[in-house]
N, C-alpha and C positions, 0 to 999 in steps of 0.2 A: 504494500500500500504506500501512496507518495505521502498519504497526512495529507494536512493543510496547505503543504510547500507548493502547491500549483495555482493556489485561490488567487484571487486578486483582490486586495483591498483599495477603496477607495472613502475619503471621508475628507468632500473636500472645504468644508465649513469647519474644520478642524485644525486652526492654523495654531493653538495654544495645547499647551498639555501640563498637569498639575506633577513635580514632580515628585519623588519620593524621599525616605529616608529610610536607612538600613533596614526594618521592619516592614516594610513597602506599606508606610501610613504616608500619605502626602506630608510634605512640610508646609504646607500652608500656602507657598508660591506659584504662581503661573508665569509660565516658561514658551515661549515662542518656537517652535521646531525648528525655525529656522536657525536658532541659536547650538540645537542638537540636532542636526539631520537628521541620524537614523530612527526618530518618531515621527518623522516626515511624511503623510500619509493623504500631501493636499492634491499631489496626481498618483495615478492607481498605481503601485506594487504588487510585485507578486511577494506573500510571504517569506517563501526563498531568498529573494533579496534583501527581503527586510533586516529577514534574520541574519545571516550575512554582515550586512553593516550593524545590525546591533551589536552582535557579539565583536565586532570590530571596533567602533566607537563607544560602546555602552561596558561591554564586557572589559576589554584591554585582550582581546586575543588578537594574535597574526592575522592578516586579511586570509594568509592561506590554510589557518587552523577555523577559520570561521569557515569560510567555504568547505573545508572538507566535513567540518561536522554536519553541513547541509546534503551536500553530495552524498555523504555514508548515507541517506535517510531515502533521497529519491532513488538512489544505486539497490537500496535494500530497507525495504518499508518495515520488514520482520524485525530488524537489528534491536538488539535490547539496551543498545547504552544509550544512558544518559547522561547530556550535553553538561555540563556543568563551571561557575567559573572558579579560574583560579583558583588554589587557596590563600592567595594574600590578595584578594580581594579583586575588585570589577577595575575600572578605568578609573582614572582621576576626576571627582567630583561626581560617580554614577553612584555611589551610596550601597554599591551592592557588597554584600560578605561574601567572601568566598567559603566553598566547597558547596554551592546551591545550585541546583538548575536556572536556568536562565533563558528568557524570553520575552516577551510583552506581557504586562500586569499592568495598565495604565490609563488613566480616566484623562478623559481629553472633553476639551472645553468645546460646546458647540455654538459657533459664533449665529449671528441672526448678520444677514448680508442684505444688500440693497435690491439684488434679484429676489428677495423672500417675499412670499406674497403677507401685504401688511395687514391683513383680515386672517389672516393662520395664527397659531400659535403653534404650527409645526414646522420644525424645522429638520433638515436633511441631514443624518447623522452619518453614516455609512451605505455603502454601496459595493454589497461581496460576491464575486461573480468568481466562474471557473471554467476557463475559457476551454476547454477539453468537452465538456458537455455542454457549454453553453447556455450553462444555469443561473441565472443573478436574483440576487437578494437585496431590496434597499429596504431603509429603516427610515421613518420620519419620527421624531418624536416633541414634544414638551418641556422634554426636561432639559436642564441647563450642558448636561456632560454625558458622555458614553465611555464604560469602561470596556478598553481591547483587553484578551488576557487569550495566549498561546496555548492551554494546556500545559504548563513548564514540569507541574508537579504530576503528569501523571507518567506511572512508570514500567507499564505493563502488567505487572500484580497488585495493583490498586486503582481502582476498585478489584477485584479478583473475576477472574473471565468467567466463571459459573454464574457471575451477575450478570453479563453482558451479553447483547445479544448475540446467538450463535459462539457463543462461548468465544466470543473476540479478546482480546489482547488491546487495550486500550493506551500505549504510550507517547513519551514527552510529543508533542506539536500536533499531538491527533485530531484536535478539534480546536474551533477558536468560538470566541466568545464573545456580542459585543450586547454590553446590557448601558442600558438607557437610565440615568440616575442624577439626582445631586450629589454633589463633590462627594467623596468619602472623608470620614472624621473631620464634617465643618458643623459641628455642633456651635453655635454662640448664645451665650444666656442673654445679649444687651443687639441690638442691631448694627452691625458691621457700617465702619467708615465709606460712604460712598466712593473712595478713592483703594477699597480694597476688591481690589480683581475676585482672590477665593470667594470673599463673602457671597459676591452673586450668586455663587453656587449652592447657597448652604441651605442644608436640610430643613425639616420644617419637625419641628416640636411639637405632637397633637399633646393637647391639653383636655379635661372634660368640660363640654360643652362650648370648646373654641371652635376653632375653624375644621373645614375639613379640609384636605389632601389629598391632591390629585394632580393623574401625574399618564399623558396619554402617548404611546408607541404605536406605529403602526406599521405592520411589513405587509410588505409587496414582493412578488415571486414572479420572475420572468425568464425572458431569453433574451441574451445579448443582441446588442443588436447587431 
């Protein structure tokens, strides 16, 4: 099986992404991709390359250790290892520990753009297509961010294949992820400084008899075109 590594992501209202700290909690900051390419995701990629430059720029590994840990994957979908960085740790400034798998974990900010229709409150989060079948997937949503996330932690015997269908073997980069949400850990007790970027994003506290909450996604399933 190739995994993920042939999809195409696209998410092109996604020009910000919130970044992490060693525990993969946000630190609170929004960070512009431009500033880290390999969260880059505002023209389509194929996963393959994502990963790729991430483990290159994110992780600290060789461009030619990153590429072959992608290559060992589509050369042989069966393969049981798993990718993992370093043990003294990711790249400079990527916050990652070593001895972890590694991949995409990351809530990305979704901007509202001048082409948005100004009667929606939906806006265009991702667009994941797999040009082999020519299947695509877009996501409209509400909410302020979309977490991507790789599959990094799964490893072939977890969940264990007697749970899975046809007793599959589920490991790292099998499947991807993109769930539609307010930031993660943006709890605030008092209301955020208008001049704070995270706050936009921050969760909403139900209270009894306060407001309610809500929060609208919507997918669409097609053919490329």
């Amino acid at each position: 099986s190739e995994r993920i590594l042939k999809h195409v992501l696209h998410m092109p209202k996604c020009d910000k992404f919130t970044p992490l700290d060693n525990t993969s909690i946000p630190t609170r900051k929004v960070q512009s991709v431009k500033d880290v390419t390999a969260m880059d995701f505002c023209q389509p990629r194929t996963i393959s390359d994502a990963l790729v430059h991430y483990g290159d720029e994110m992780v600290g590994l060789t461009p030619e250790t990153a590429e072959d840990n992608v290559e060992e994957i589509m050369n042989d979908g069966s393969t049981e290892s798993i990718f993992k960085v370093p043990k003294e740790g990711g790249a400079a400034g990527s916050n990652l520990d070593g001895d972890k798998p590694y991949g995409f974990d990351h809530n990305y900010v979704i901007n509202r753009h001048d082409d948005d229709d100004a009667n929606s409150a939906l806006r265009l989060a991702a667009i994941l297509s797999h040009p082999p079948t020519r299947r695509s997937m877009s996501i409209h949503t509400s909410a302020p961010g979309v977490q991507l996330y790789t599959s990094n932690y799964l490893s072939g015997t977890n969940p264990p294949s007697d749970l899975c269908k046809g007793n599959s073997k589920y490991s790292q980069w099998q499947g991807i992820c993109l769930e539609t949400q307010t930031f993660p850990d943006s709890i605030y007790s008092t209301p955020p400084e208008a001049t704070d970027e995270f706050g936009k994003g921050r969760c909403f506290i139900l209270r009894p008899g306060g407001d309610d909450y809500l929060h609208e996604v919507h997918f669409a399933f097609g053919r490329m075109p």
